[in-house]
N, C-alpha and C positions, 0 to 999 in steps of 0.2 A: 504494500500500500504506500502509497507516494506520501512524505514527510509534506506537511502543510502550514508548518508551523517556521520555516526559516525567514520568511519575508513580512512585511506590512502588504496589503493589497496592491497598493501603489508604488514599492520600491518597486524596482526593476531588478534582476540576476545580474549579478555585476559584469560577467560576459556579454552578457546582451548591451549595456552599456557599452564596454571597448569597442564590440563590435559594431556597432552603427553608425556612427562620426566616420569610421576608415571604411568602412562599404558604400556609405554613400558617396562618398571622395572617391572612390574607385569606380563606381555608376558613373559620377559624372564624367570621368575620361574614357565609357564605354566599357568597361571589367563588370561586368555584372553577375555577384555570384548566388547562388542558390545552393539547396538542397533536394534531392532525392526525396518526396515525400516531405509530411509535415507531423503527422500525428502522431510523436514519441513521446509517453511516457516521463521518458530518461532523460529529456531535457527539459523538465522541471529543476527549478533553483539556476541552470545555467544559463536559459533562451524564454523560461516560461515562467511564468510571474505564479508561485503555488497559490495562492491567496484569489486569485481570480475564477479560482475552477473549484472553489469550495462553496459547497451550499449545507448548511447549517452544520459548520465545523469540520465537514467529511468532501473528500475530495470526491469529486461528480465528474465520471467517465465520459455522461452525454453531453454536461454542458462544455468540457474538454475537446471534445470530438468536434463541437457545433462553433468553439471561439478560436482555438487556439489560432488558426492559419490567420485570424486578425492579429494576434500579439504575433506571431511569426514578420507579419509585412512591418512592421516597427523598427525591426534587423536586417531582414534581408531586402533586396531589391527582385529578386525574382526566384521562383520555383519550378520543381518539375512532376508535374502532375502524371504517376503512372499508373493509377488509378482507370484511366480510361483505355489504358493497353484492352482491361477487361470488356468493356461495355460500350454501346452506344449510348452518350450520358442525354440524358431528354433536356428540352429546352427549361422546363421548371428546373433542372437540376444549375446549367450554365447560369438562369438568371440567380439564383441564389448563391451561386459560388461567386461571381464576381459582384454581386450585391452585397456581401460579406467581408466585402476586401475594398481596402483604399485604391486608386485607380492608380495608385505608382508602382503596385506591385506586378511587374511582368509574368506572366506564365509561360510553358513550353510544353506543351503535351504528347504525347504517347499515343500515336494512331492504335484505333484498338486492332488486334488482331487479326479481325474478321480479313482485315485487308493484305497485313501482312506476314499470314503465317500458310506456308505452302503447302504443309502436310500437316494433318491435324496430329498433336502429340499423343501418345499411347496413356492414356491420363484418365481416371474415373470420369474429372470435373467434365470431360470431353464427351461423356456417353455416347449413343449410337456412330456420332464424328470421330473417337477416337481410330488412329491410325490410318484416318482418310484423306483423301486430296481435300483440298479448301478451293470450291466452285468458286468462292468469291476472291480469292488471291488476284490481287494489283486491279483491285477492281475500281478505277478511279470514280464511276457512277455510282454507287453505293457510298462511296467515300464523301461525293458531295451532297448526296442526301442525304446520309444519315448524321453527318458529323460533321464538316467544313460549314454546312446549308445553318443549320441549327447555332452554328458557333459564330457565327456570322456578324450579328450585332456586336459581341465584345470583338473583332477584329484587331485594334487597336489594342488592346490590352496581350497580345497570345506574340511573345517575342519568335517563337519557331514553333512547328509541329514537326515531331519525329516521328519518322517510317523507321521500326526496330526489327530489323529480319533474324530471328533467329538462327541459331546452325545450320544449315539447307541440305539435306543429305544428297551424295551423288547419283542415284537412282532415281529423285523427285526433281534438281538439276543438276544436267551432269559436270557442267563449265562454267567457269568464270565469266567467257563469251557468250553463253546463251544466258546469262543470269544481267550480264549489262547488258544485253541487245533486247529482254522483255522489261526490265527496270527502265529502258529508254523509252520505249512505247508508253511506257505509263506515267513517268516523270509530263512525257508533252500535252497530257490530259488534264492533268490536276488543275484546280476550279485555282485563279488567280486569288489576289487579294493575301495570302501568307504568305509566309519565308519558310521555306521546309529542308529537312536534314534528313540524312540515311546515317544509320547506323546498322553497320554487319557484323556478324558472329563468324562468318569464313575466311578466315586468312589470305588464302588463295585469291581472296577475291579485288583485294589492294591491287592494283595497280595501274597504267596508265590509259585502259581502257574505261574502269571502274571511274577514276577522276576525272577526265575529260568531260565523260558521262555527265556527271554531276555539274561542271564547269557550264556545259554546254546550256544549262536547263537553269542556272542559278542558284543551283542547291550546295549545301553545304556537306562535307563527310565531317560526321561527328565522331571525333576523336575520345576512345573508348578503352577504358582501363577495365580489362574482363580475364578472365578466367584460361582460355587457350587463344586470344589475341595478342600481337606485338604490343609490347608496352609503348606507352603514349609518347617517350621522345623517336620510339621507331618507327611511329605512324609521321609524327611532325616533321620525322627527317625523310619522307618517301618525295620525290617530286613532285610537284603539283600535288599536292594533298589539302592545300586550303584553294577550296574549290570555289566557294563563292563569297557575297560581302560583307558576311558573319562568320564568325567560327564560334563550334559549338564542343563543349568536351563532358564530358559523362565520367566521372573517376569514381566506379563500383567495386571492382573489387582487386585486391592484391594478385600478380600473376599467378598463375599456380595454382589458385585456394577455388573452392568452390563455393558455390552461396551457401549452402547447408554447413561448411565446414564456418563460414565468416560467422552466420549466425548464431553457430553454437559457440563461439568464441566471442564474440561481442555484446549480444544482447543481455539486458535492455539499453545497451547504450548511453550511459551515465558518463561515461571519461572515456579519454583516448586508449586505448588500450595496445596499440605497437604502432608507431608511427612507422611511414614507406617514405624513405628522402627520395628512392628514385622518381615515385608519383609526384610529389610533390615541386619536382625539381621538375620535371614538364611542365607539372600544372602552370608554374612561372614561368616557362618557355614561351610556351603558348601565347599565353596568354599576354604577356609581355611583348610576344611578333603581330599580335592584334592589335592591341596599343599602338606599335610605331609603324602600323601601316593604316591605321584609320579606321581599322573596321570593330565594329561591336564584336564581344566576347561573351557566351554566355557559358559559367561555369560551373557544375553539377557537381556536388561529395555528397558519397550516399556512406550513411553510417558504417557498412559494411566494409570500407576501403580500411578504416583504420580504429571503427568503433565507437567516435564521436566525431559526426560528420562537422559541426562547426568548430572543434580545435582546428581540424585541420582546417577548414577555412579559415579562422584567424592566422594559423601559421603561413599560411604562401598570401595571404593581403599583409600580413606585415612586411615580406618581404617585398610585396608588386612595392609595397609604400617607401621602400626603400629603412627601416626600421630592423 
């Protein structure tokens, strides 16, 4: 049960304090960092004011669930919504989520699946779909009705939408080449009006045809700290790998580890628990070559990378800040 007694209602976490003078300083010259999700727990006392989520002395899950990403936009300048990987979110849901939120807080969401998963995973959640082809894959019509159409009024508010392909086995595509020659077909569809980024799970699938690809259409490759991907200074050092006039980075998880392995190691996320210099030392790469070339950055730590995703985001803004 989460301690509720550390704060006045109205102190702030003293973290959340440091952090918000030097993020907004970093927004303003286009670094713009977030987190992977919002609704932890674990960052109570550091990000979350305890005292606000208590209703008659006892800490309150729903009203938690229902405020926090408002005390969340205090700190950060933008998040990343994966929540909609799952679902087609309805229009009651979009007006309520950014009716909820100050309008300086940026979003980047997670195209849900439907569109970009090629074979349905062997998976209970998947019922009679499991291990099936996905009729609807790179299906950009579906895509604009069900989810760009609907999202459509907050426009302005949704800094990128990410296309997250997971692993693509070689039997469902065989090539790199037939995987950018259908991903091109469907990049030239998609409903104007956003900024959109791919993120891939196949290795293979980096290189000069994959980028161009992307170049060609204004998209972004999102630079992606995962499990059996190049780590993130070997993505930044590929040519042509900053594809369009954003760059976008995702740092989930340490190379090697799996998700199952991260979360049994870190949760519930209260402190840092192994810091990754090499992540971190991209993260400032990066993010620093978006700076001195003008283009917006937006910068993703999911708790899983090192356990508490805003340490590590204070430690590479202290150094973007030169501190």
């Amino acid at each position: 049960m989460p301690q509720l007694n550390l704060f006045e209602p109205d102190e702030r976490p003293a973290q959340a304090a440091r952090l918000t003078p030097r993020l907004r300083a970093l927004a303003a010259q286009g670094i713009y960092f977030g987190t992977s999700s919002w609704k932890y727990e674990g960052w109570l006392g550091s990000i979350y004011t305890p005292g606000r989520y208590s209703v008659r002395g006892r800490f309150s899950q729903r009203k938690f669930d229902a405020e926090c990403l408002a005390e969340y936009a205090e700190t950060f300048p933008a998040v990343c919504g994966d929540f909609s990987f799952y679902q087609f979110p309805s229009p009651e849901y979009w007006h309520d989520l950014f009716g909820g939120t100050p309008g300086t807080l940026q979003f980047a969401f997670k195209v849900p699946e439907e569109v970009t998963v090629a074979l349905w995973p062997r998976h209970a959640r998947y019922g009679r779909r499991a291990g099936q082809a996905n009729e609807s894959f790179l299906d950009a019509g579906l895509l604009d009705r069900q989810f760009t159409g609907p999202l459509s009024p907050y426009q302005d508010r949704v800094a990128t939408l990410i296309f997250e392909f997971g692993t693509i086995p070689r039997h469902v595509i065989a090539t790199a080449g037939e995987f950018v020659e259908r991903l091109d077909g469907f990049l030239a569809e998609l409903p104007g009006g956003y900024r959109y980024a791919v993120e891939i799970r196949n290795p293979e699938y980096l290189g000069p045809g994959y980028f161009a690809t992307l170049a060609r259409h204004g998209v972004s490759h999102v630079y992606n700290a995962w499990t059996r991907m190049p780590d993130l200074a070997a993505q930044a050092a590929l040519p042509g790998s900053f594809t369009g006039d954003f760059a976008v980075v995702r740092a989930l998880l340490r190379a090697g580890r799996s998700y199952e392995q991260a979360v049994s190691r870190f949760s519930p996320y209260r402190s840092l628990g192994e810091a990754d210099p090499p992540t971190r030392d991209a993260l400032v790469q990066i993010a620093d070559e978006a700076r001195r070339s003008g283009r917006p950055a937006y910068v993703f730590v999911n708790n899983r990378l090192e356990g508490h995703a805003p340490t590590t985001i204070e430690a590479v803004a202290d150094r973007l800040a030169g501190e």
